[in-house]
DRENKENU-775891 format. One record per atom (N, C-alpha, C): residue in three letters; x, y, z. Coordinates in steps of 0.02 Angstrom, whole numbers, padded with zeros to 5 digits, always signed. Layout:
<recs>
ALAXYZ;...
</recs>
This chain:
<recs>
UNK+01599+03051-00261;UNK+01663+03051-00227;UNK+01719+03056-00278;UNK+01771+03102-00267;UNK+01843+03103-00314;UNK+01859+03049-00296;UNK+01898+03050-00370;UNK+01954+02987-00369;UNK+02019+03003-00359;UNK+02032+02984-00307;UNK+02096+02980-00266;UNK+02143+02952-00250;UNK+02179+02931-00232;UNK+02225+02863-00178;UNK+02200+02854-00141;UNK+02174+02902-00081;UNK+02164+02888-00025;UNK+02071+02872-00039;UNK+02026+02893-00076;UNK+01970+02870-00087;UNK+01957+02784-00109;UNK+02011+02782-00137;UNK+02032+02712-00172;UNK+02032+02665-00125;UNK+02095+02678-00085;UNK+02110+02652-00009;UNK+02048+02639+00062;UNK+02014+02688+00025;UNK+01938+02684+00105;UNK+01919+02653+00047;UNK+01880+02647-00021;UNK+01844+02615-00021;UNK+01874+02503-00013;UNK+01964+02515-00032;UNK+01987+02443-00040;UNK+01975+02429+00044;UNK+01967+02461+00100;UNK+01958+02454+00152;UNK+01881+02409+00177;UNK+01830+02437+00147;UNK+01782+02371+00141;UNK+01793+02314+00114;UNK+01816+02274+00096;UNK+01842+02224+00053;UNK+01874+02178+00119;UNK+01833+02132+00127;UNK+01850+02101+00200;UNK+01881+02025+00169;UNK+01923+02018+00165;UNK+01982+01948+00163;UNK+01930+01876+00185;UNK+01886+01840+00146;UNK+01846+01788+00161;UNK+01855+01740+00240;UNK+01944+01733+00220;UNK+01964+01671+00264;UNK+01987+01720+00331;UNK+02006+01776+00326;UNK+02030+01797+00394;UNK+01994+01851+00410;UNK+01949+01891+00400;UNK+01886+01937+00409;UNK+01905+01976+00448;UNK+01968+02018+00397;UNK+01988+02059+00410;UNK+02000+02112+00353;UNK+01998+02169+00337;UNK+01996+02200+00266;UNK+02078+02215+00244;UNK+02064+02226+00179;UNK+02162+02185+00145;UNK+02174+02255+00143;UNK+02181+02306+00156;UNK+02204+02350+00167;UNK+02245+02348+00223;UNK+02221+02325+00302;UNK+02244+02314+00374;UNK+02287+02268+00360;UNK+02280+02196+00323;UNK+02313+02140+00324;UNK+02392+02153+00281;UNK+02388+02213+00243;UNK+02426+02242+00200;UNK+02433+02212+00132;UNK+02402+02198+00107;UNK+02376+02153+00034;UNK+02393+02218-00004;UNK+02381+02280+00000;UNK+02391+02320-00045;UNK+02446+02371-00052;UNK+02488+02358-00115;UNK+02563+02378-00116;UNK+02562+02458-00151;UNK+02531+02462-00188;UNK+02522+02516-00226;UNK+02474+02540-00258;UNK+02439+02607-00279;UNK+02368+02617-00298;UNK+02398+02693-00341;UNK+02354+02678-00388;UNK+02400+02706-00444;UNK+02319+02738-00489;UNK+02314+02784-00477;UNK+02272+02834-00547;UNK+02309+02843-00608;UNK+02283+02837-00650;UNK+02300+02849-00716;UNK+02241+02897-00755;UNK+02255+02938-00782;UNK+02213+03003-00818;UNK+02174+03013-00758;UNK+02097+03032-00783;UNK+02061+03034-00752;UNK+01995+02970-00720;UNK+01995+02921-00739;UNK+01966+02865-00729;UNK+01988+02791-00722;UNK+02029+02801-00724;UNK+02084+02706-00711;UNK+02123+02708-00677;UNK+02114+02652-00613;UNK+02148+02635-00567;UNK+02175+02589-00573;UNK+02245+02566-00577;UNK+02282+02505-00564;UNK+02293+02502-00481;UNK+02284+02437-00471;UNK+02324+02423-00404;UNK+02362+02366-00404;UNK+02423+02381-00363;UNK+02457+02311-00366;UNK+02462+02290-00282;UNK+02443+02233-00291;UNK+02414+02184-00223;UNK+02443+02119-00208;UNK+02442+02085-00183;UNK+02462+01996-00150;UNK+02411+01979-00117;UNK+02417+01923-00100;UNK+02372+01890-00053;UNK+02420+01852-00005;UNK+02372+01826+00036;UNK+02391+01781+00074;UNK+02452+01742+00060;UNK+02456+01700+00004;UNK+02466+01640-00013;UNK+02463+01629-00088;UNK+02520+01634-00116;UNK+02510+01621-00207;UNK+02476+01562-00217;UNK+02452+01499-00202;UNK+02415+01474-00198;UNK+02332+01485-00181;UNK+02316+01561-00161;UNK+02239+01559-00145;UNK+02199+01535-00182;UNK+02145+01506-00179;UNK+02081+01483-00208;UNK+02044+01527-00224;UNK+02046+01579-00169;UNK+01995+01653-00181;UNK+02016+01690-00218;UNK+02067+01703-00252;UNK+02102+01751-00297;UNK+02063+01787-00348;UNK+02009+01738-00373;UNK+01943+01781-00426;UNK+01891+01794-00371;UNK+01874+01766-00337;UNK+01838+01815-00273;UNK+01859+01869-00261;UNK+01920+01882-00236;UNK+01936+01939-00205;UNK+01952+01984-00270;UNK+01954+01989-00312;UNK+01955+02032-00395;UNK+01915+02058-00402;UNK+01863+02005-00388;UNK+01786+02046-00388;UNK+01776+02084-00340;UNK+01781+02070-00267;UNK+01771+02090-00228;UNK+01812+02171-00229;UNK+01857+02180-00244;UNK+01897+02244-00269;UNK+01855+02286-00304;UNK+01841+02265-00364;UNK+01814+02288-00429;UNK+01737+02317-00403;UNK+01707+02280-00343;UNK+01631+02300-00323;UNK+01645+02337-00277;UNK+01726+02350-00245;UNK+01718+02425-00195;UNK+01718+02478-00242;UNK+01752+02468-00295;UNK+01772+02530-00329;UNK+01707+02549-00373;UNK+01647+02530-00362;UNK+01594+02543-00427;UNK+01573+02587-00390;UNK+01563+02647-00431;UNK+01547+02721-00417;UNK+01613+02762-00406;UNK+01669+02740-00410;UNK+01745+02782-00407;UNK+01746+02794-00471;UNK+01744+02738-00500;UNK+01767+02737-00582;UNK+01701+02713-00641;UNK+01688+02717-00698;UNK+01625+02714-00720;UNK+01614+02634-00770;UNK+01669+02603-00757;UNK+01670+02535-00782;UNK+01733+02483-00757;UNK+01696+02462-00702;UNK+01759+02432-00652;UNK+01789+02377-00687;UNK+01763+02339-00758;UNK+01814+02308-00790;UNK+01859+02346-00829;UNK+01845+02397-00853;UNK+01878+02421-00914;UNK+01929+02474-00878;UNK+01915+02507-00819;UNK+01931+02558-00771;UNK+01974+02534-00713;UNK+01978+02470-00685;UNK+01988+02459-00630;UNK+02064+02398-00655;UNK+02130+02411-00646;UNK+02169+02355-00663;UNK+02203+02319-00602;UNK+02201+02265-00582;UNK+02215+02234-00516;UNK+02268+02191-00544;UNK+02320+02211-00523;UNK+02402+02170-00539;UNK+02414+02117-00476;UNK+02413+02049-00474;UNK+02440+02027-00415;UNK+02512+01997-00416;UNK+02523+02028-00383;UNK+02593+02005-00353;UNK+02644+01960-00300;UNK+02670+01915-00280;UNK+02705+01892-00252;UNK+02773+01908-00226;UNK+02815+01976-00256;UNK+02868+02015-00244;UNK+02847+02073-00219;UNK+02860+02084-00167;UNK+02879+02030-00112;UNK+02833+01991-00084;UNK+02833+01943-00048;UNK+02810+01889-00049;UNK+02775+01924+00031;UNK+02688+01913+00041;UNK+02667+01916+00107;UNK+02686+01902+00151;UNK+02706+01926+00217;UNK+02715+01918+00292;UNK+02674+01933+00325;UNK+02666+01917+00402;UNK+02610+01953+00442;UNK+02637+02016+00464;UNK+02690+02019+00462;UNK+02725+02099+00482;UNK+02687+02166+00426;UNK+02658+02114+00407;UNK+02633+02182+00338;UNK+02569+02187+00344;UNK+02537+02173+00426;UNK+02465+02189+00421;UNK+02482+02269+00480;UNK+02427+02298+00490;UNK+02427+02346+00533;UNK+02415+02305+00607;UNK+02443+02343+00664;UNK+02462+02319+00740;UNK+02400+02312+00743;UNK+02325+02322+00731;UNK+02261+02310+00768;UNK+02264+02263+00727;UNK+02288+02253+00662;UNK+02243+02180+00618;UNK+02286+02114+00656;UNK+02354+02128+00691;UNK+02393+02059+00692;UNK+02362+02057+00769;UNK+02324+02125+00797;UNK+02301+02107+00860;UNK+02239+02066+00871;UNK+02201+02070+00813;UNK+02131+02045+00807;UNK+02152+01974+00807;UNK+02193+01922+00760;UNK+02196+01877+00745;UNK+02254+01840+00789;UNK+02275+01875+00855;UNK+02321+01869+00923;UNK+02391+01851+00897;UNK+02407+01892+00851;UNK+02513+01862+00818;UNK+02533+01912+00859;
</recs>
């Protein structure tokens, strides 16, 4: 599979959010997705809650969609998290705030 944005994006789309089992793509966790040359992806992301517990879970959990995009998801794969701007539920997609009834 090319490496893409939008390949990036279906694969950050499996990546299902532990506590709300919903994938952080829908929930809108992901702000920007960024190729660099031909093999390194930065993404810059938030969570829930600058406080999460899962924050090295879900890193990994990133880093194991992207294996087979890129050929060394530590050295290849850079995950920036962010808090600016700060998560809302307005920033999930209308089926994800429908699943979880907001």
């Amino acid at each position: 599979m090319k490496l893409t944005k939008q390949t990036v994006r279906q694969a950050l789309a499996k990546v299902i959010d532990p506590e709300l089992q919903i994938d952080i793509v829908s929930l809108g966790l992901i702000y920007n997705v960024k190729i660099e040359g031909k093999n390194k992806v930065v993404i810059r992301m938030t969570l829930t809650t600058p406080g999460c517990p899962l924050a090295p879970v879900i890193d990994e959990m990133v880093r194991e969609a992207l294996y087979g995009l890129v050929e060394d998801t530590e050295q290849d794969v850079i995950v920036n998290l962010t808090f600016d701007p700060p998560w809302v539920p307005e920033m999930m997609t209308e089926e994800a705030r429908l699943e979880l009834n907001l």
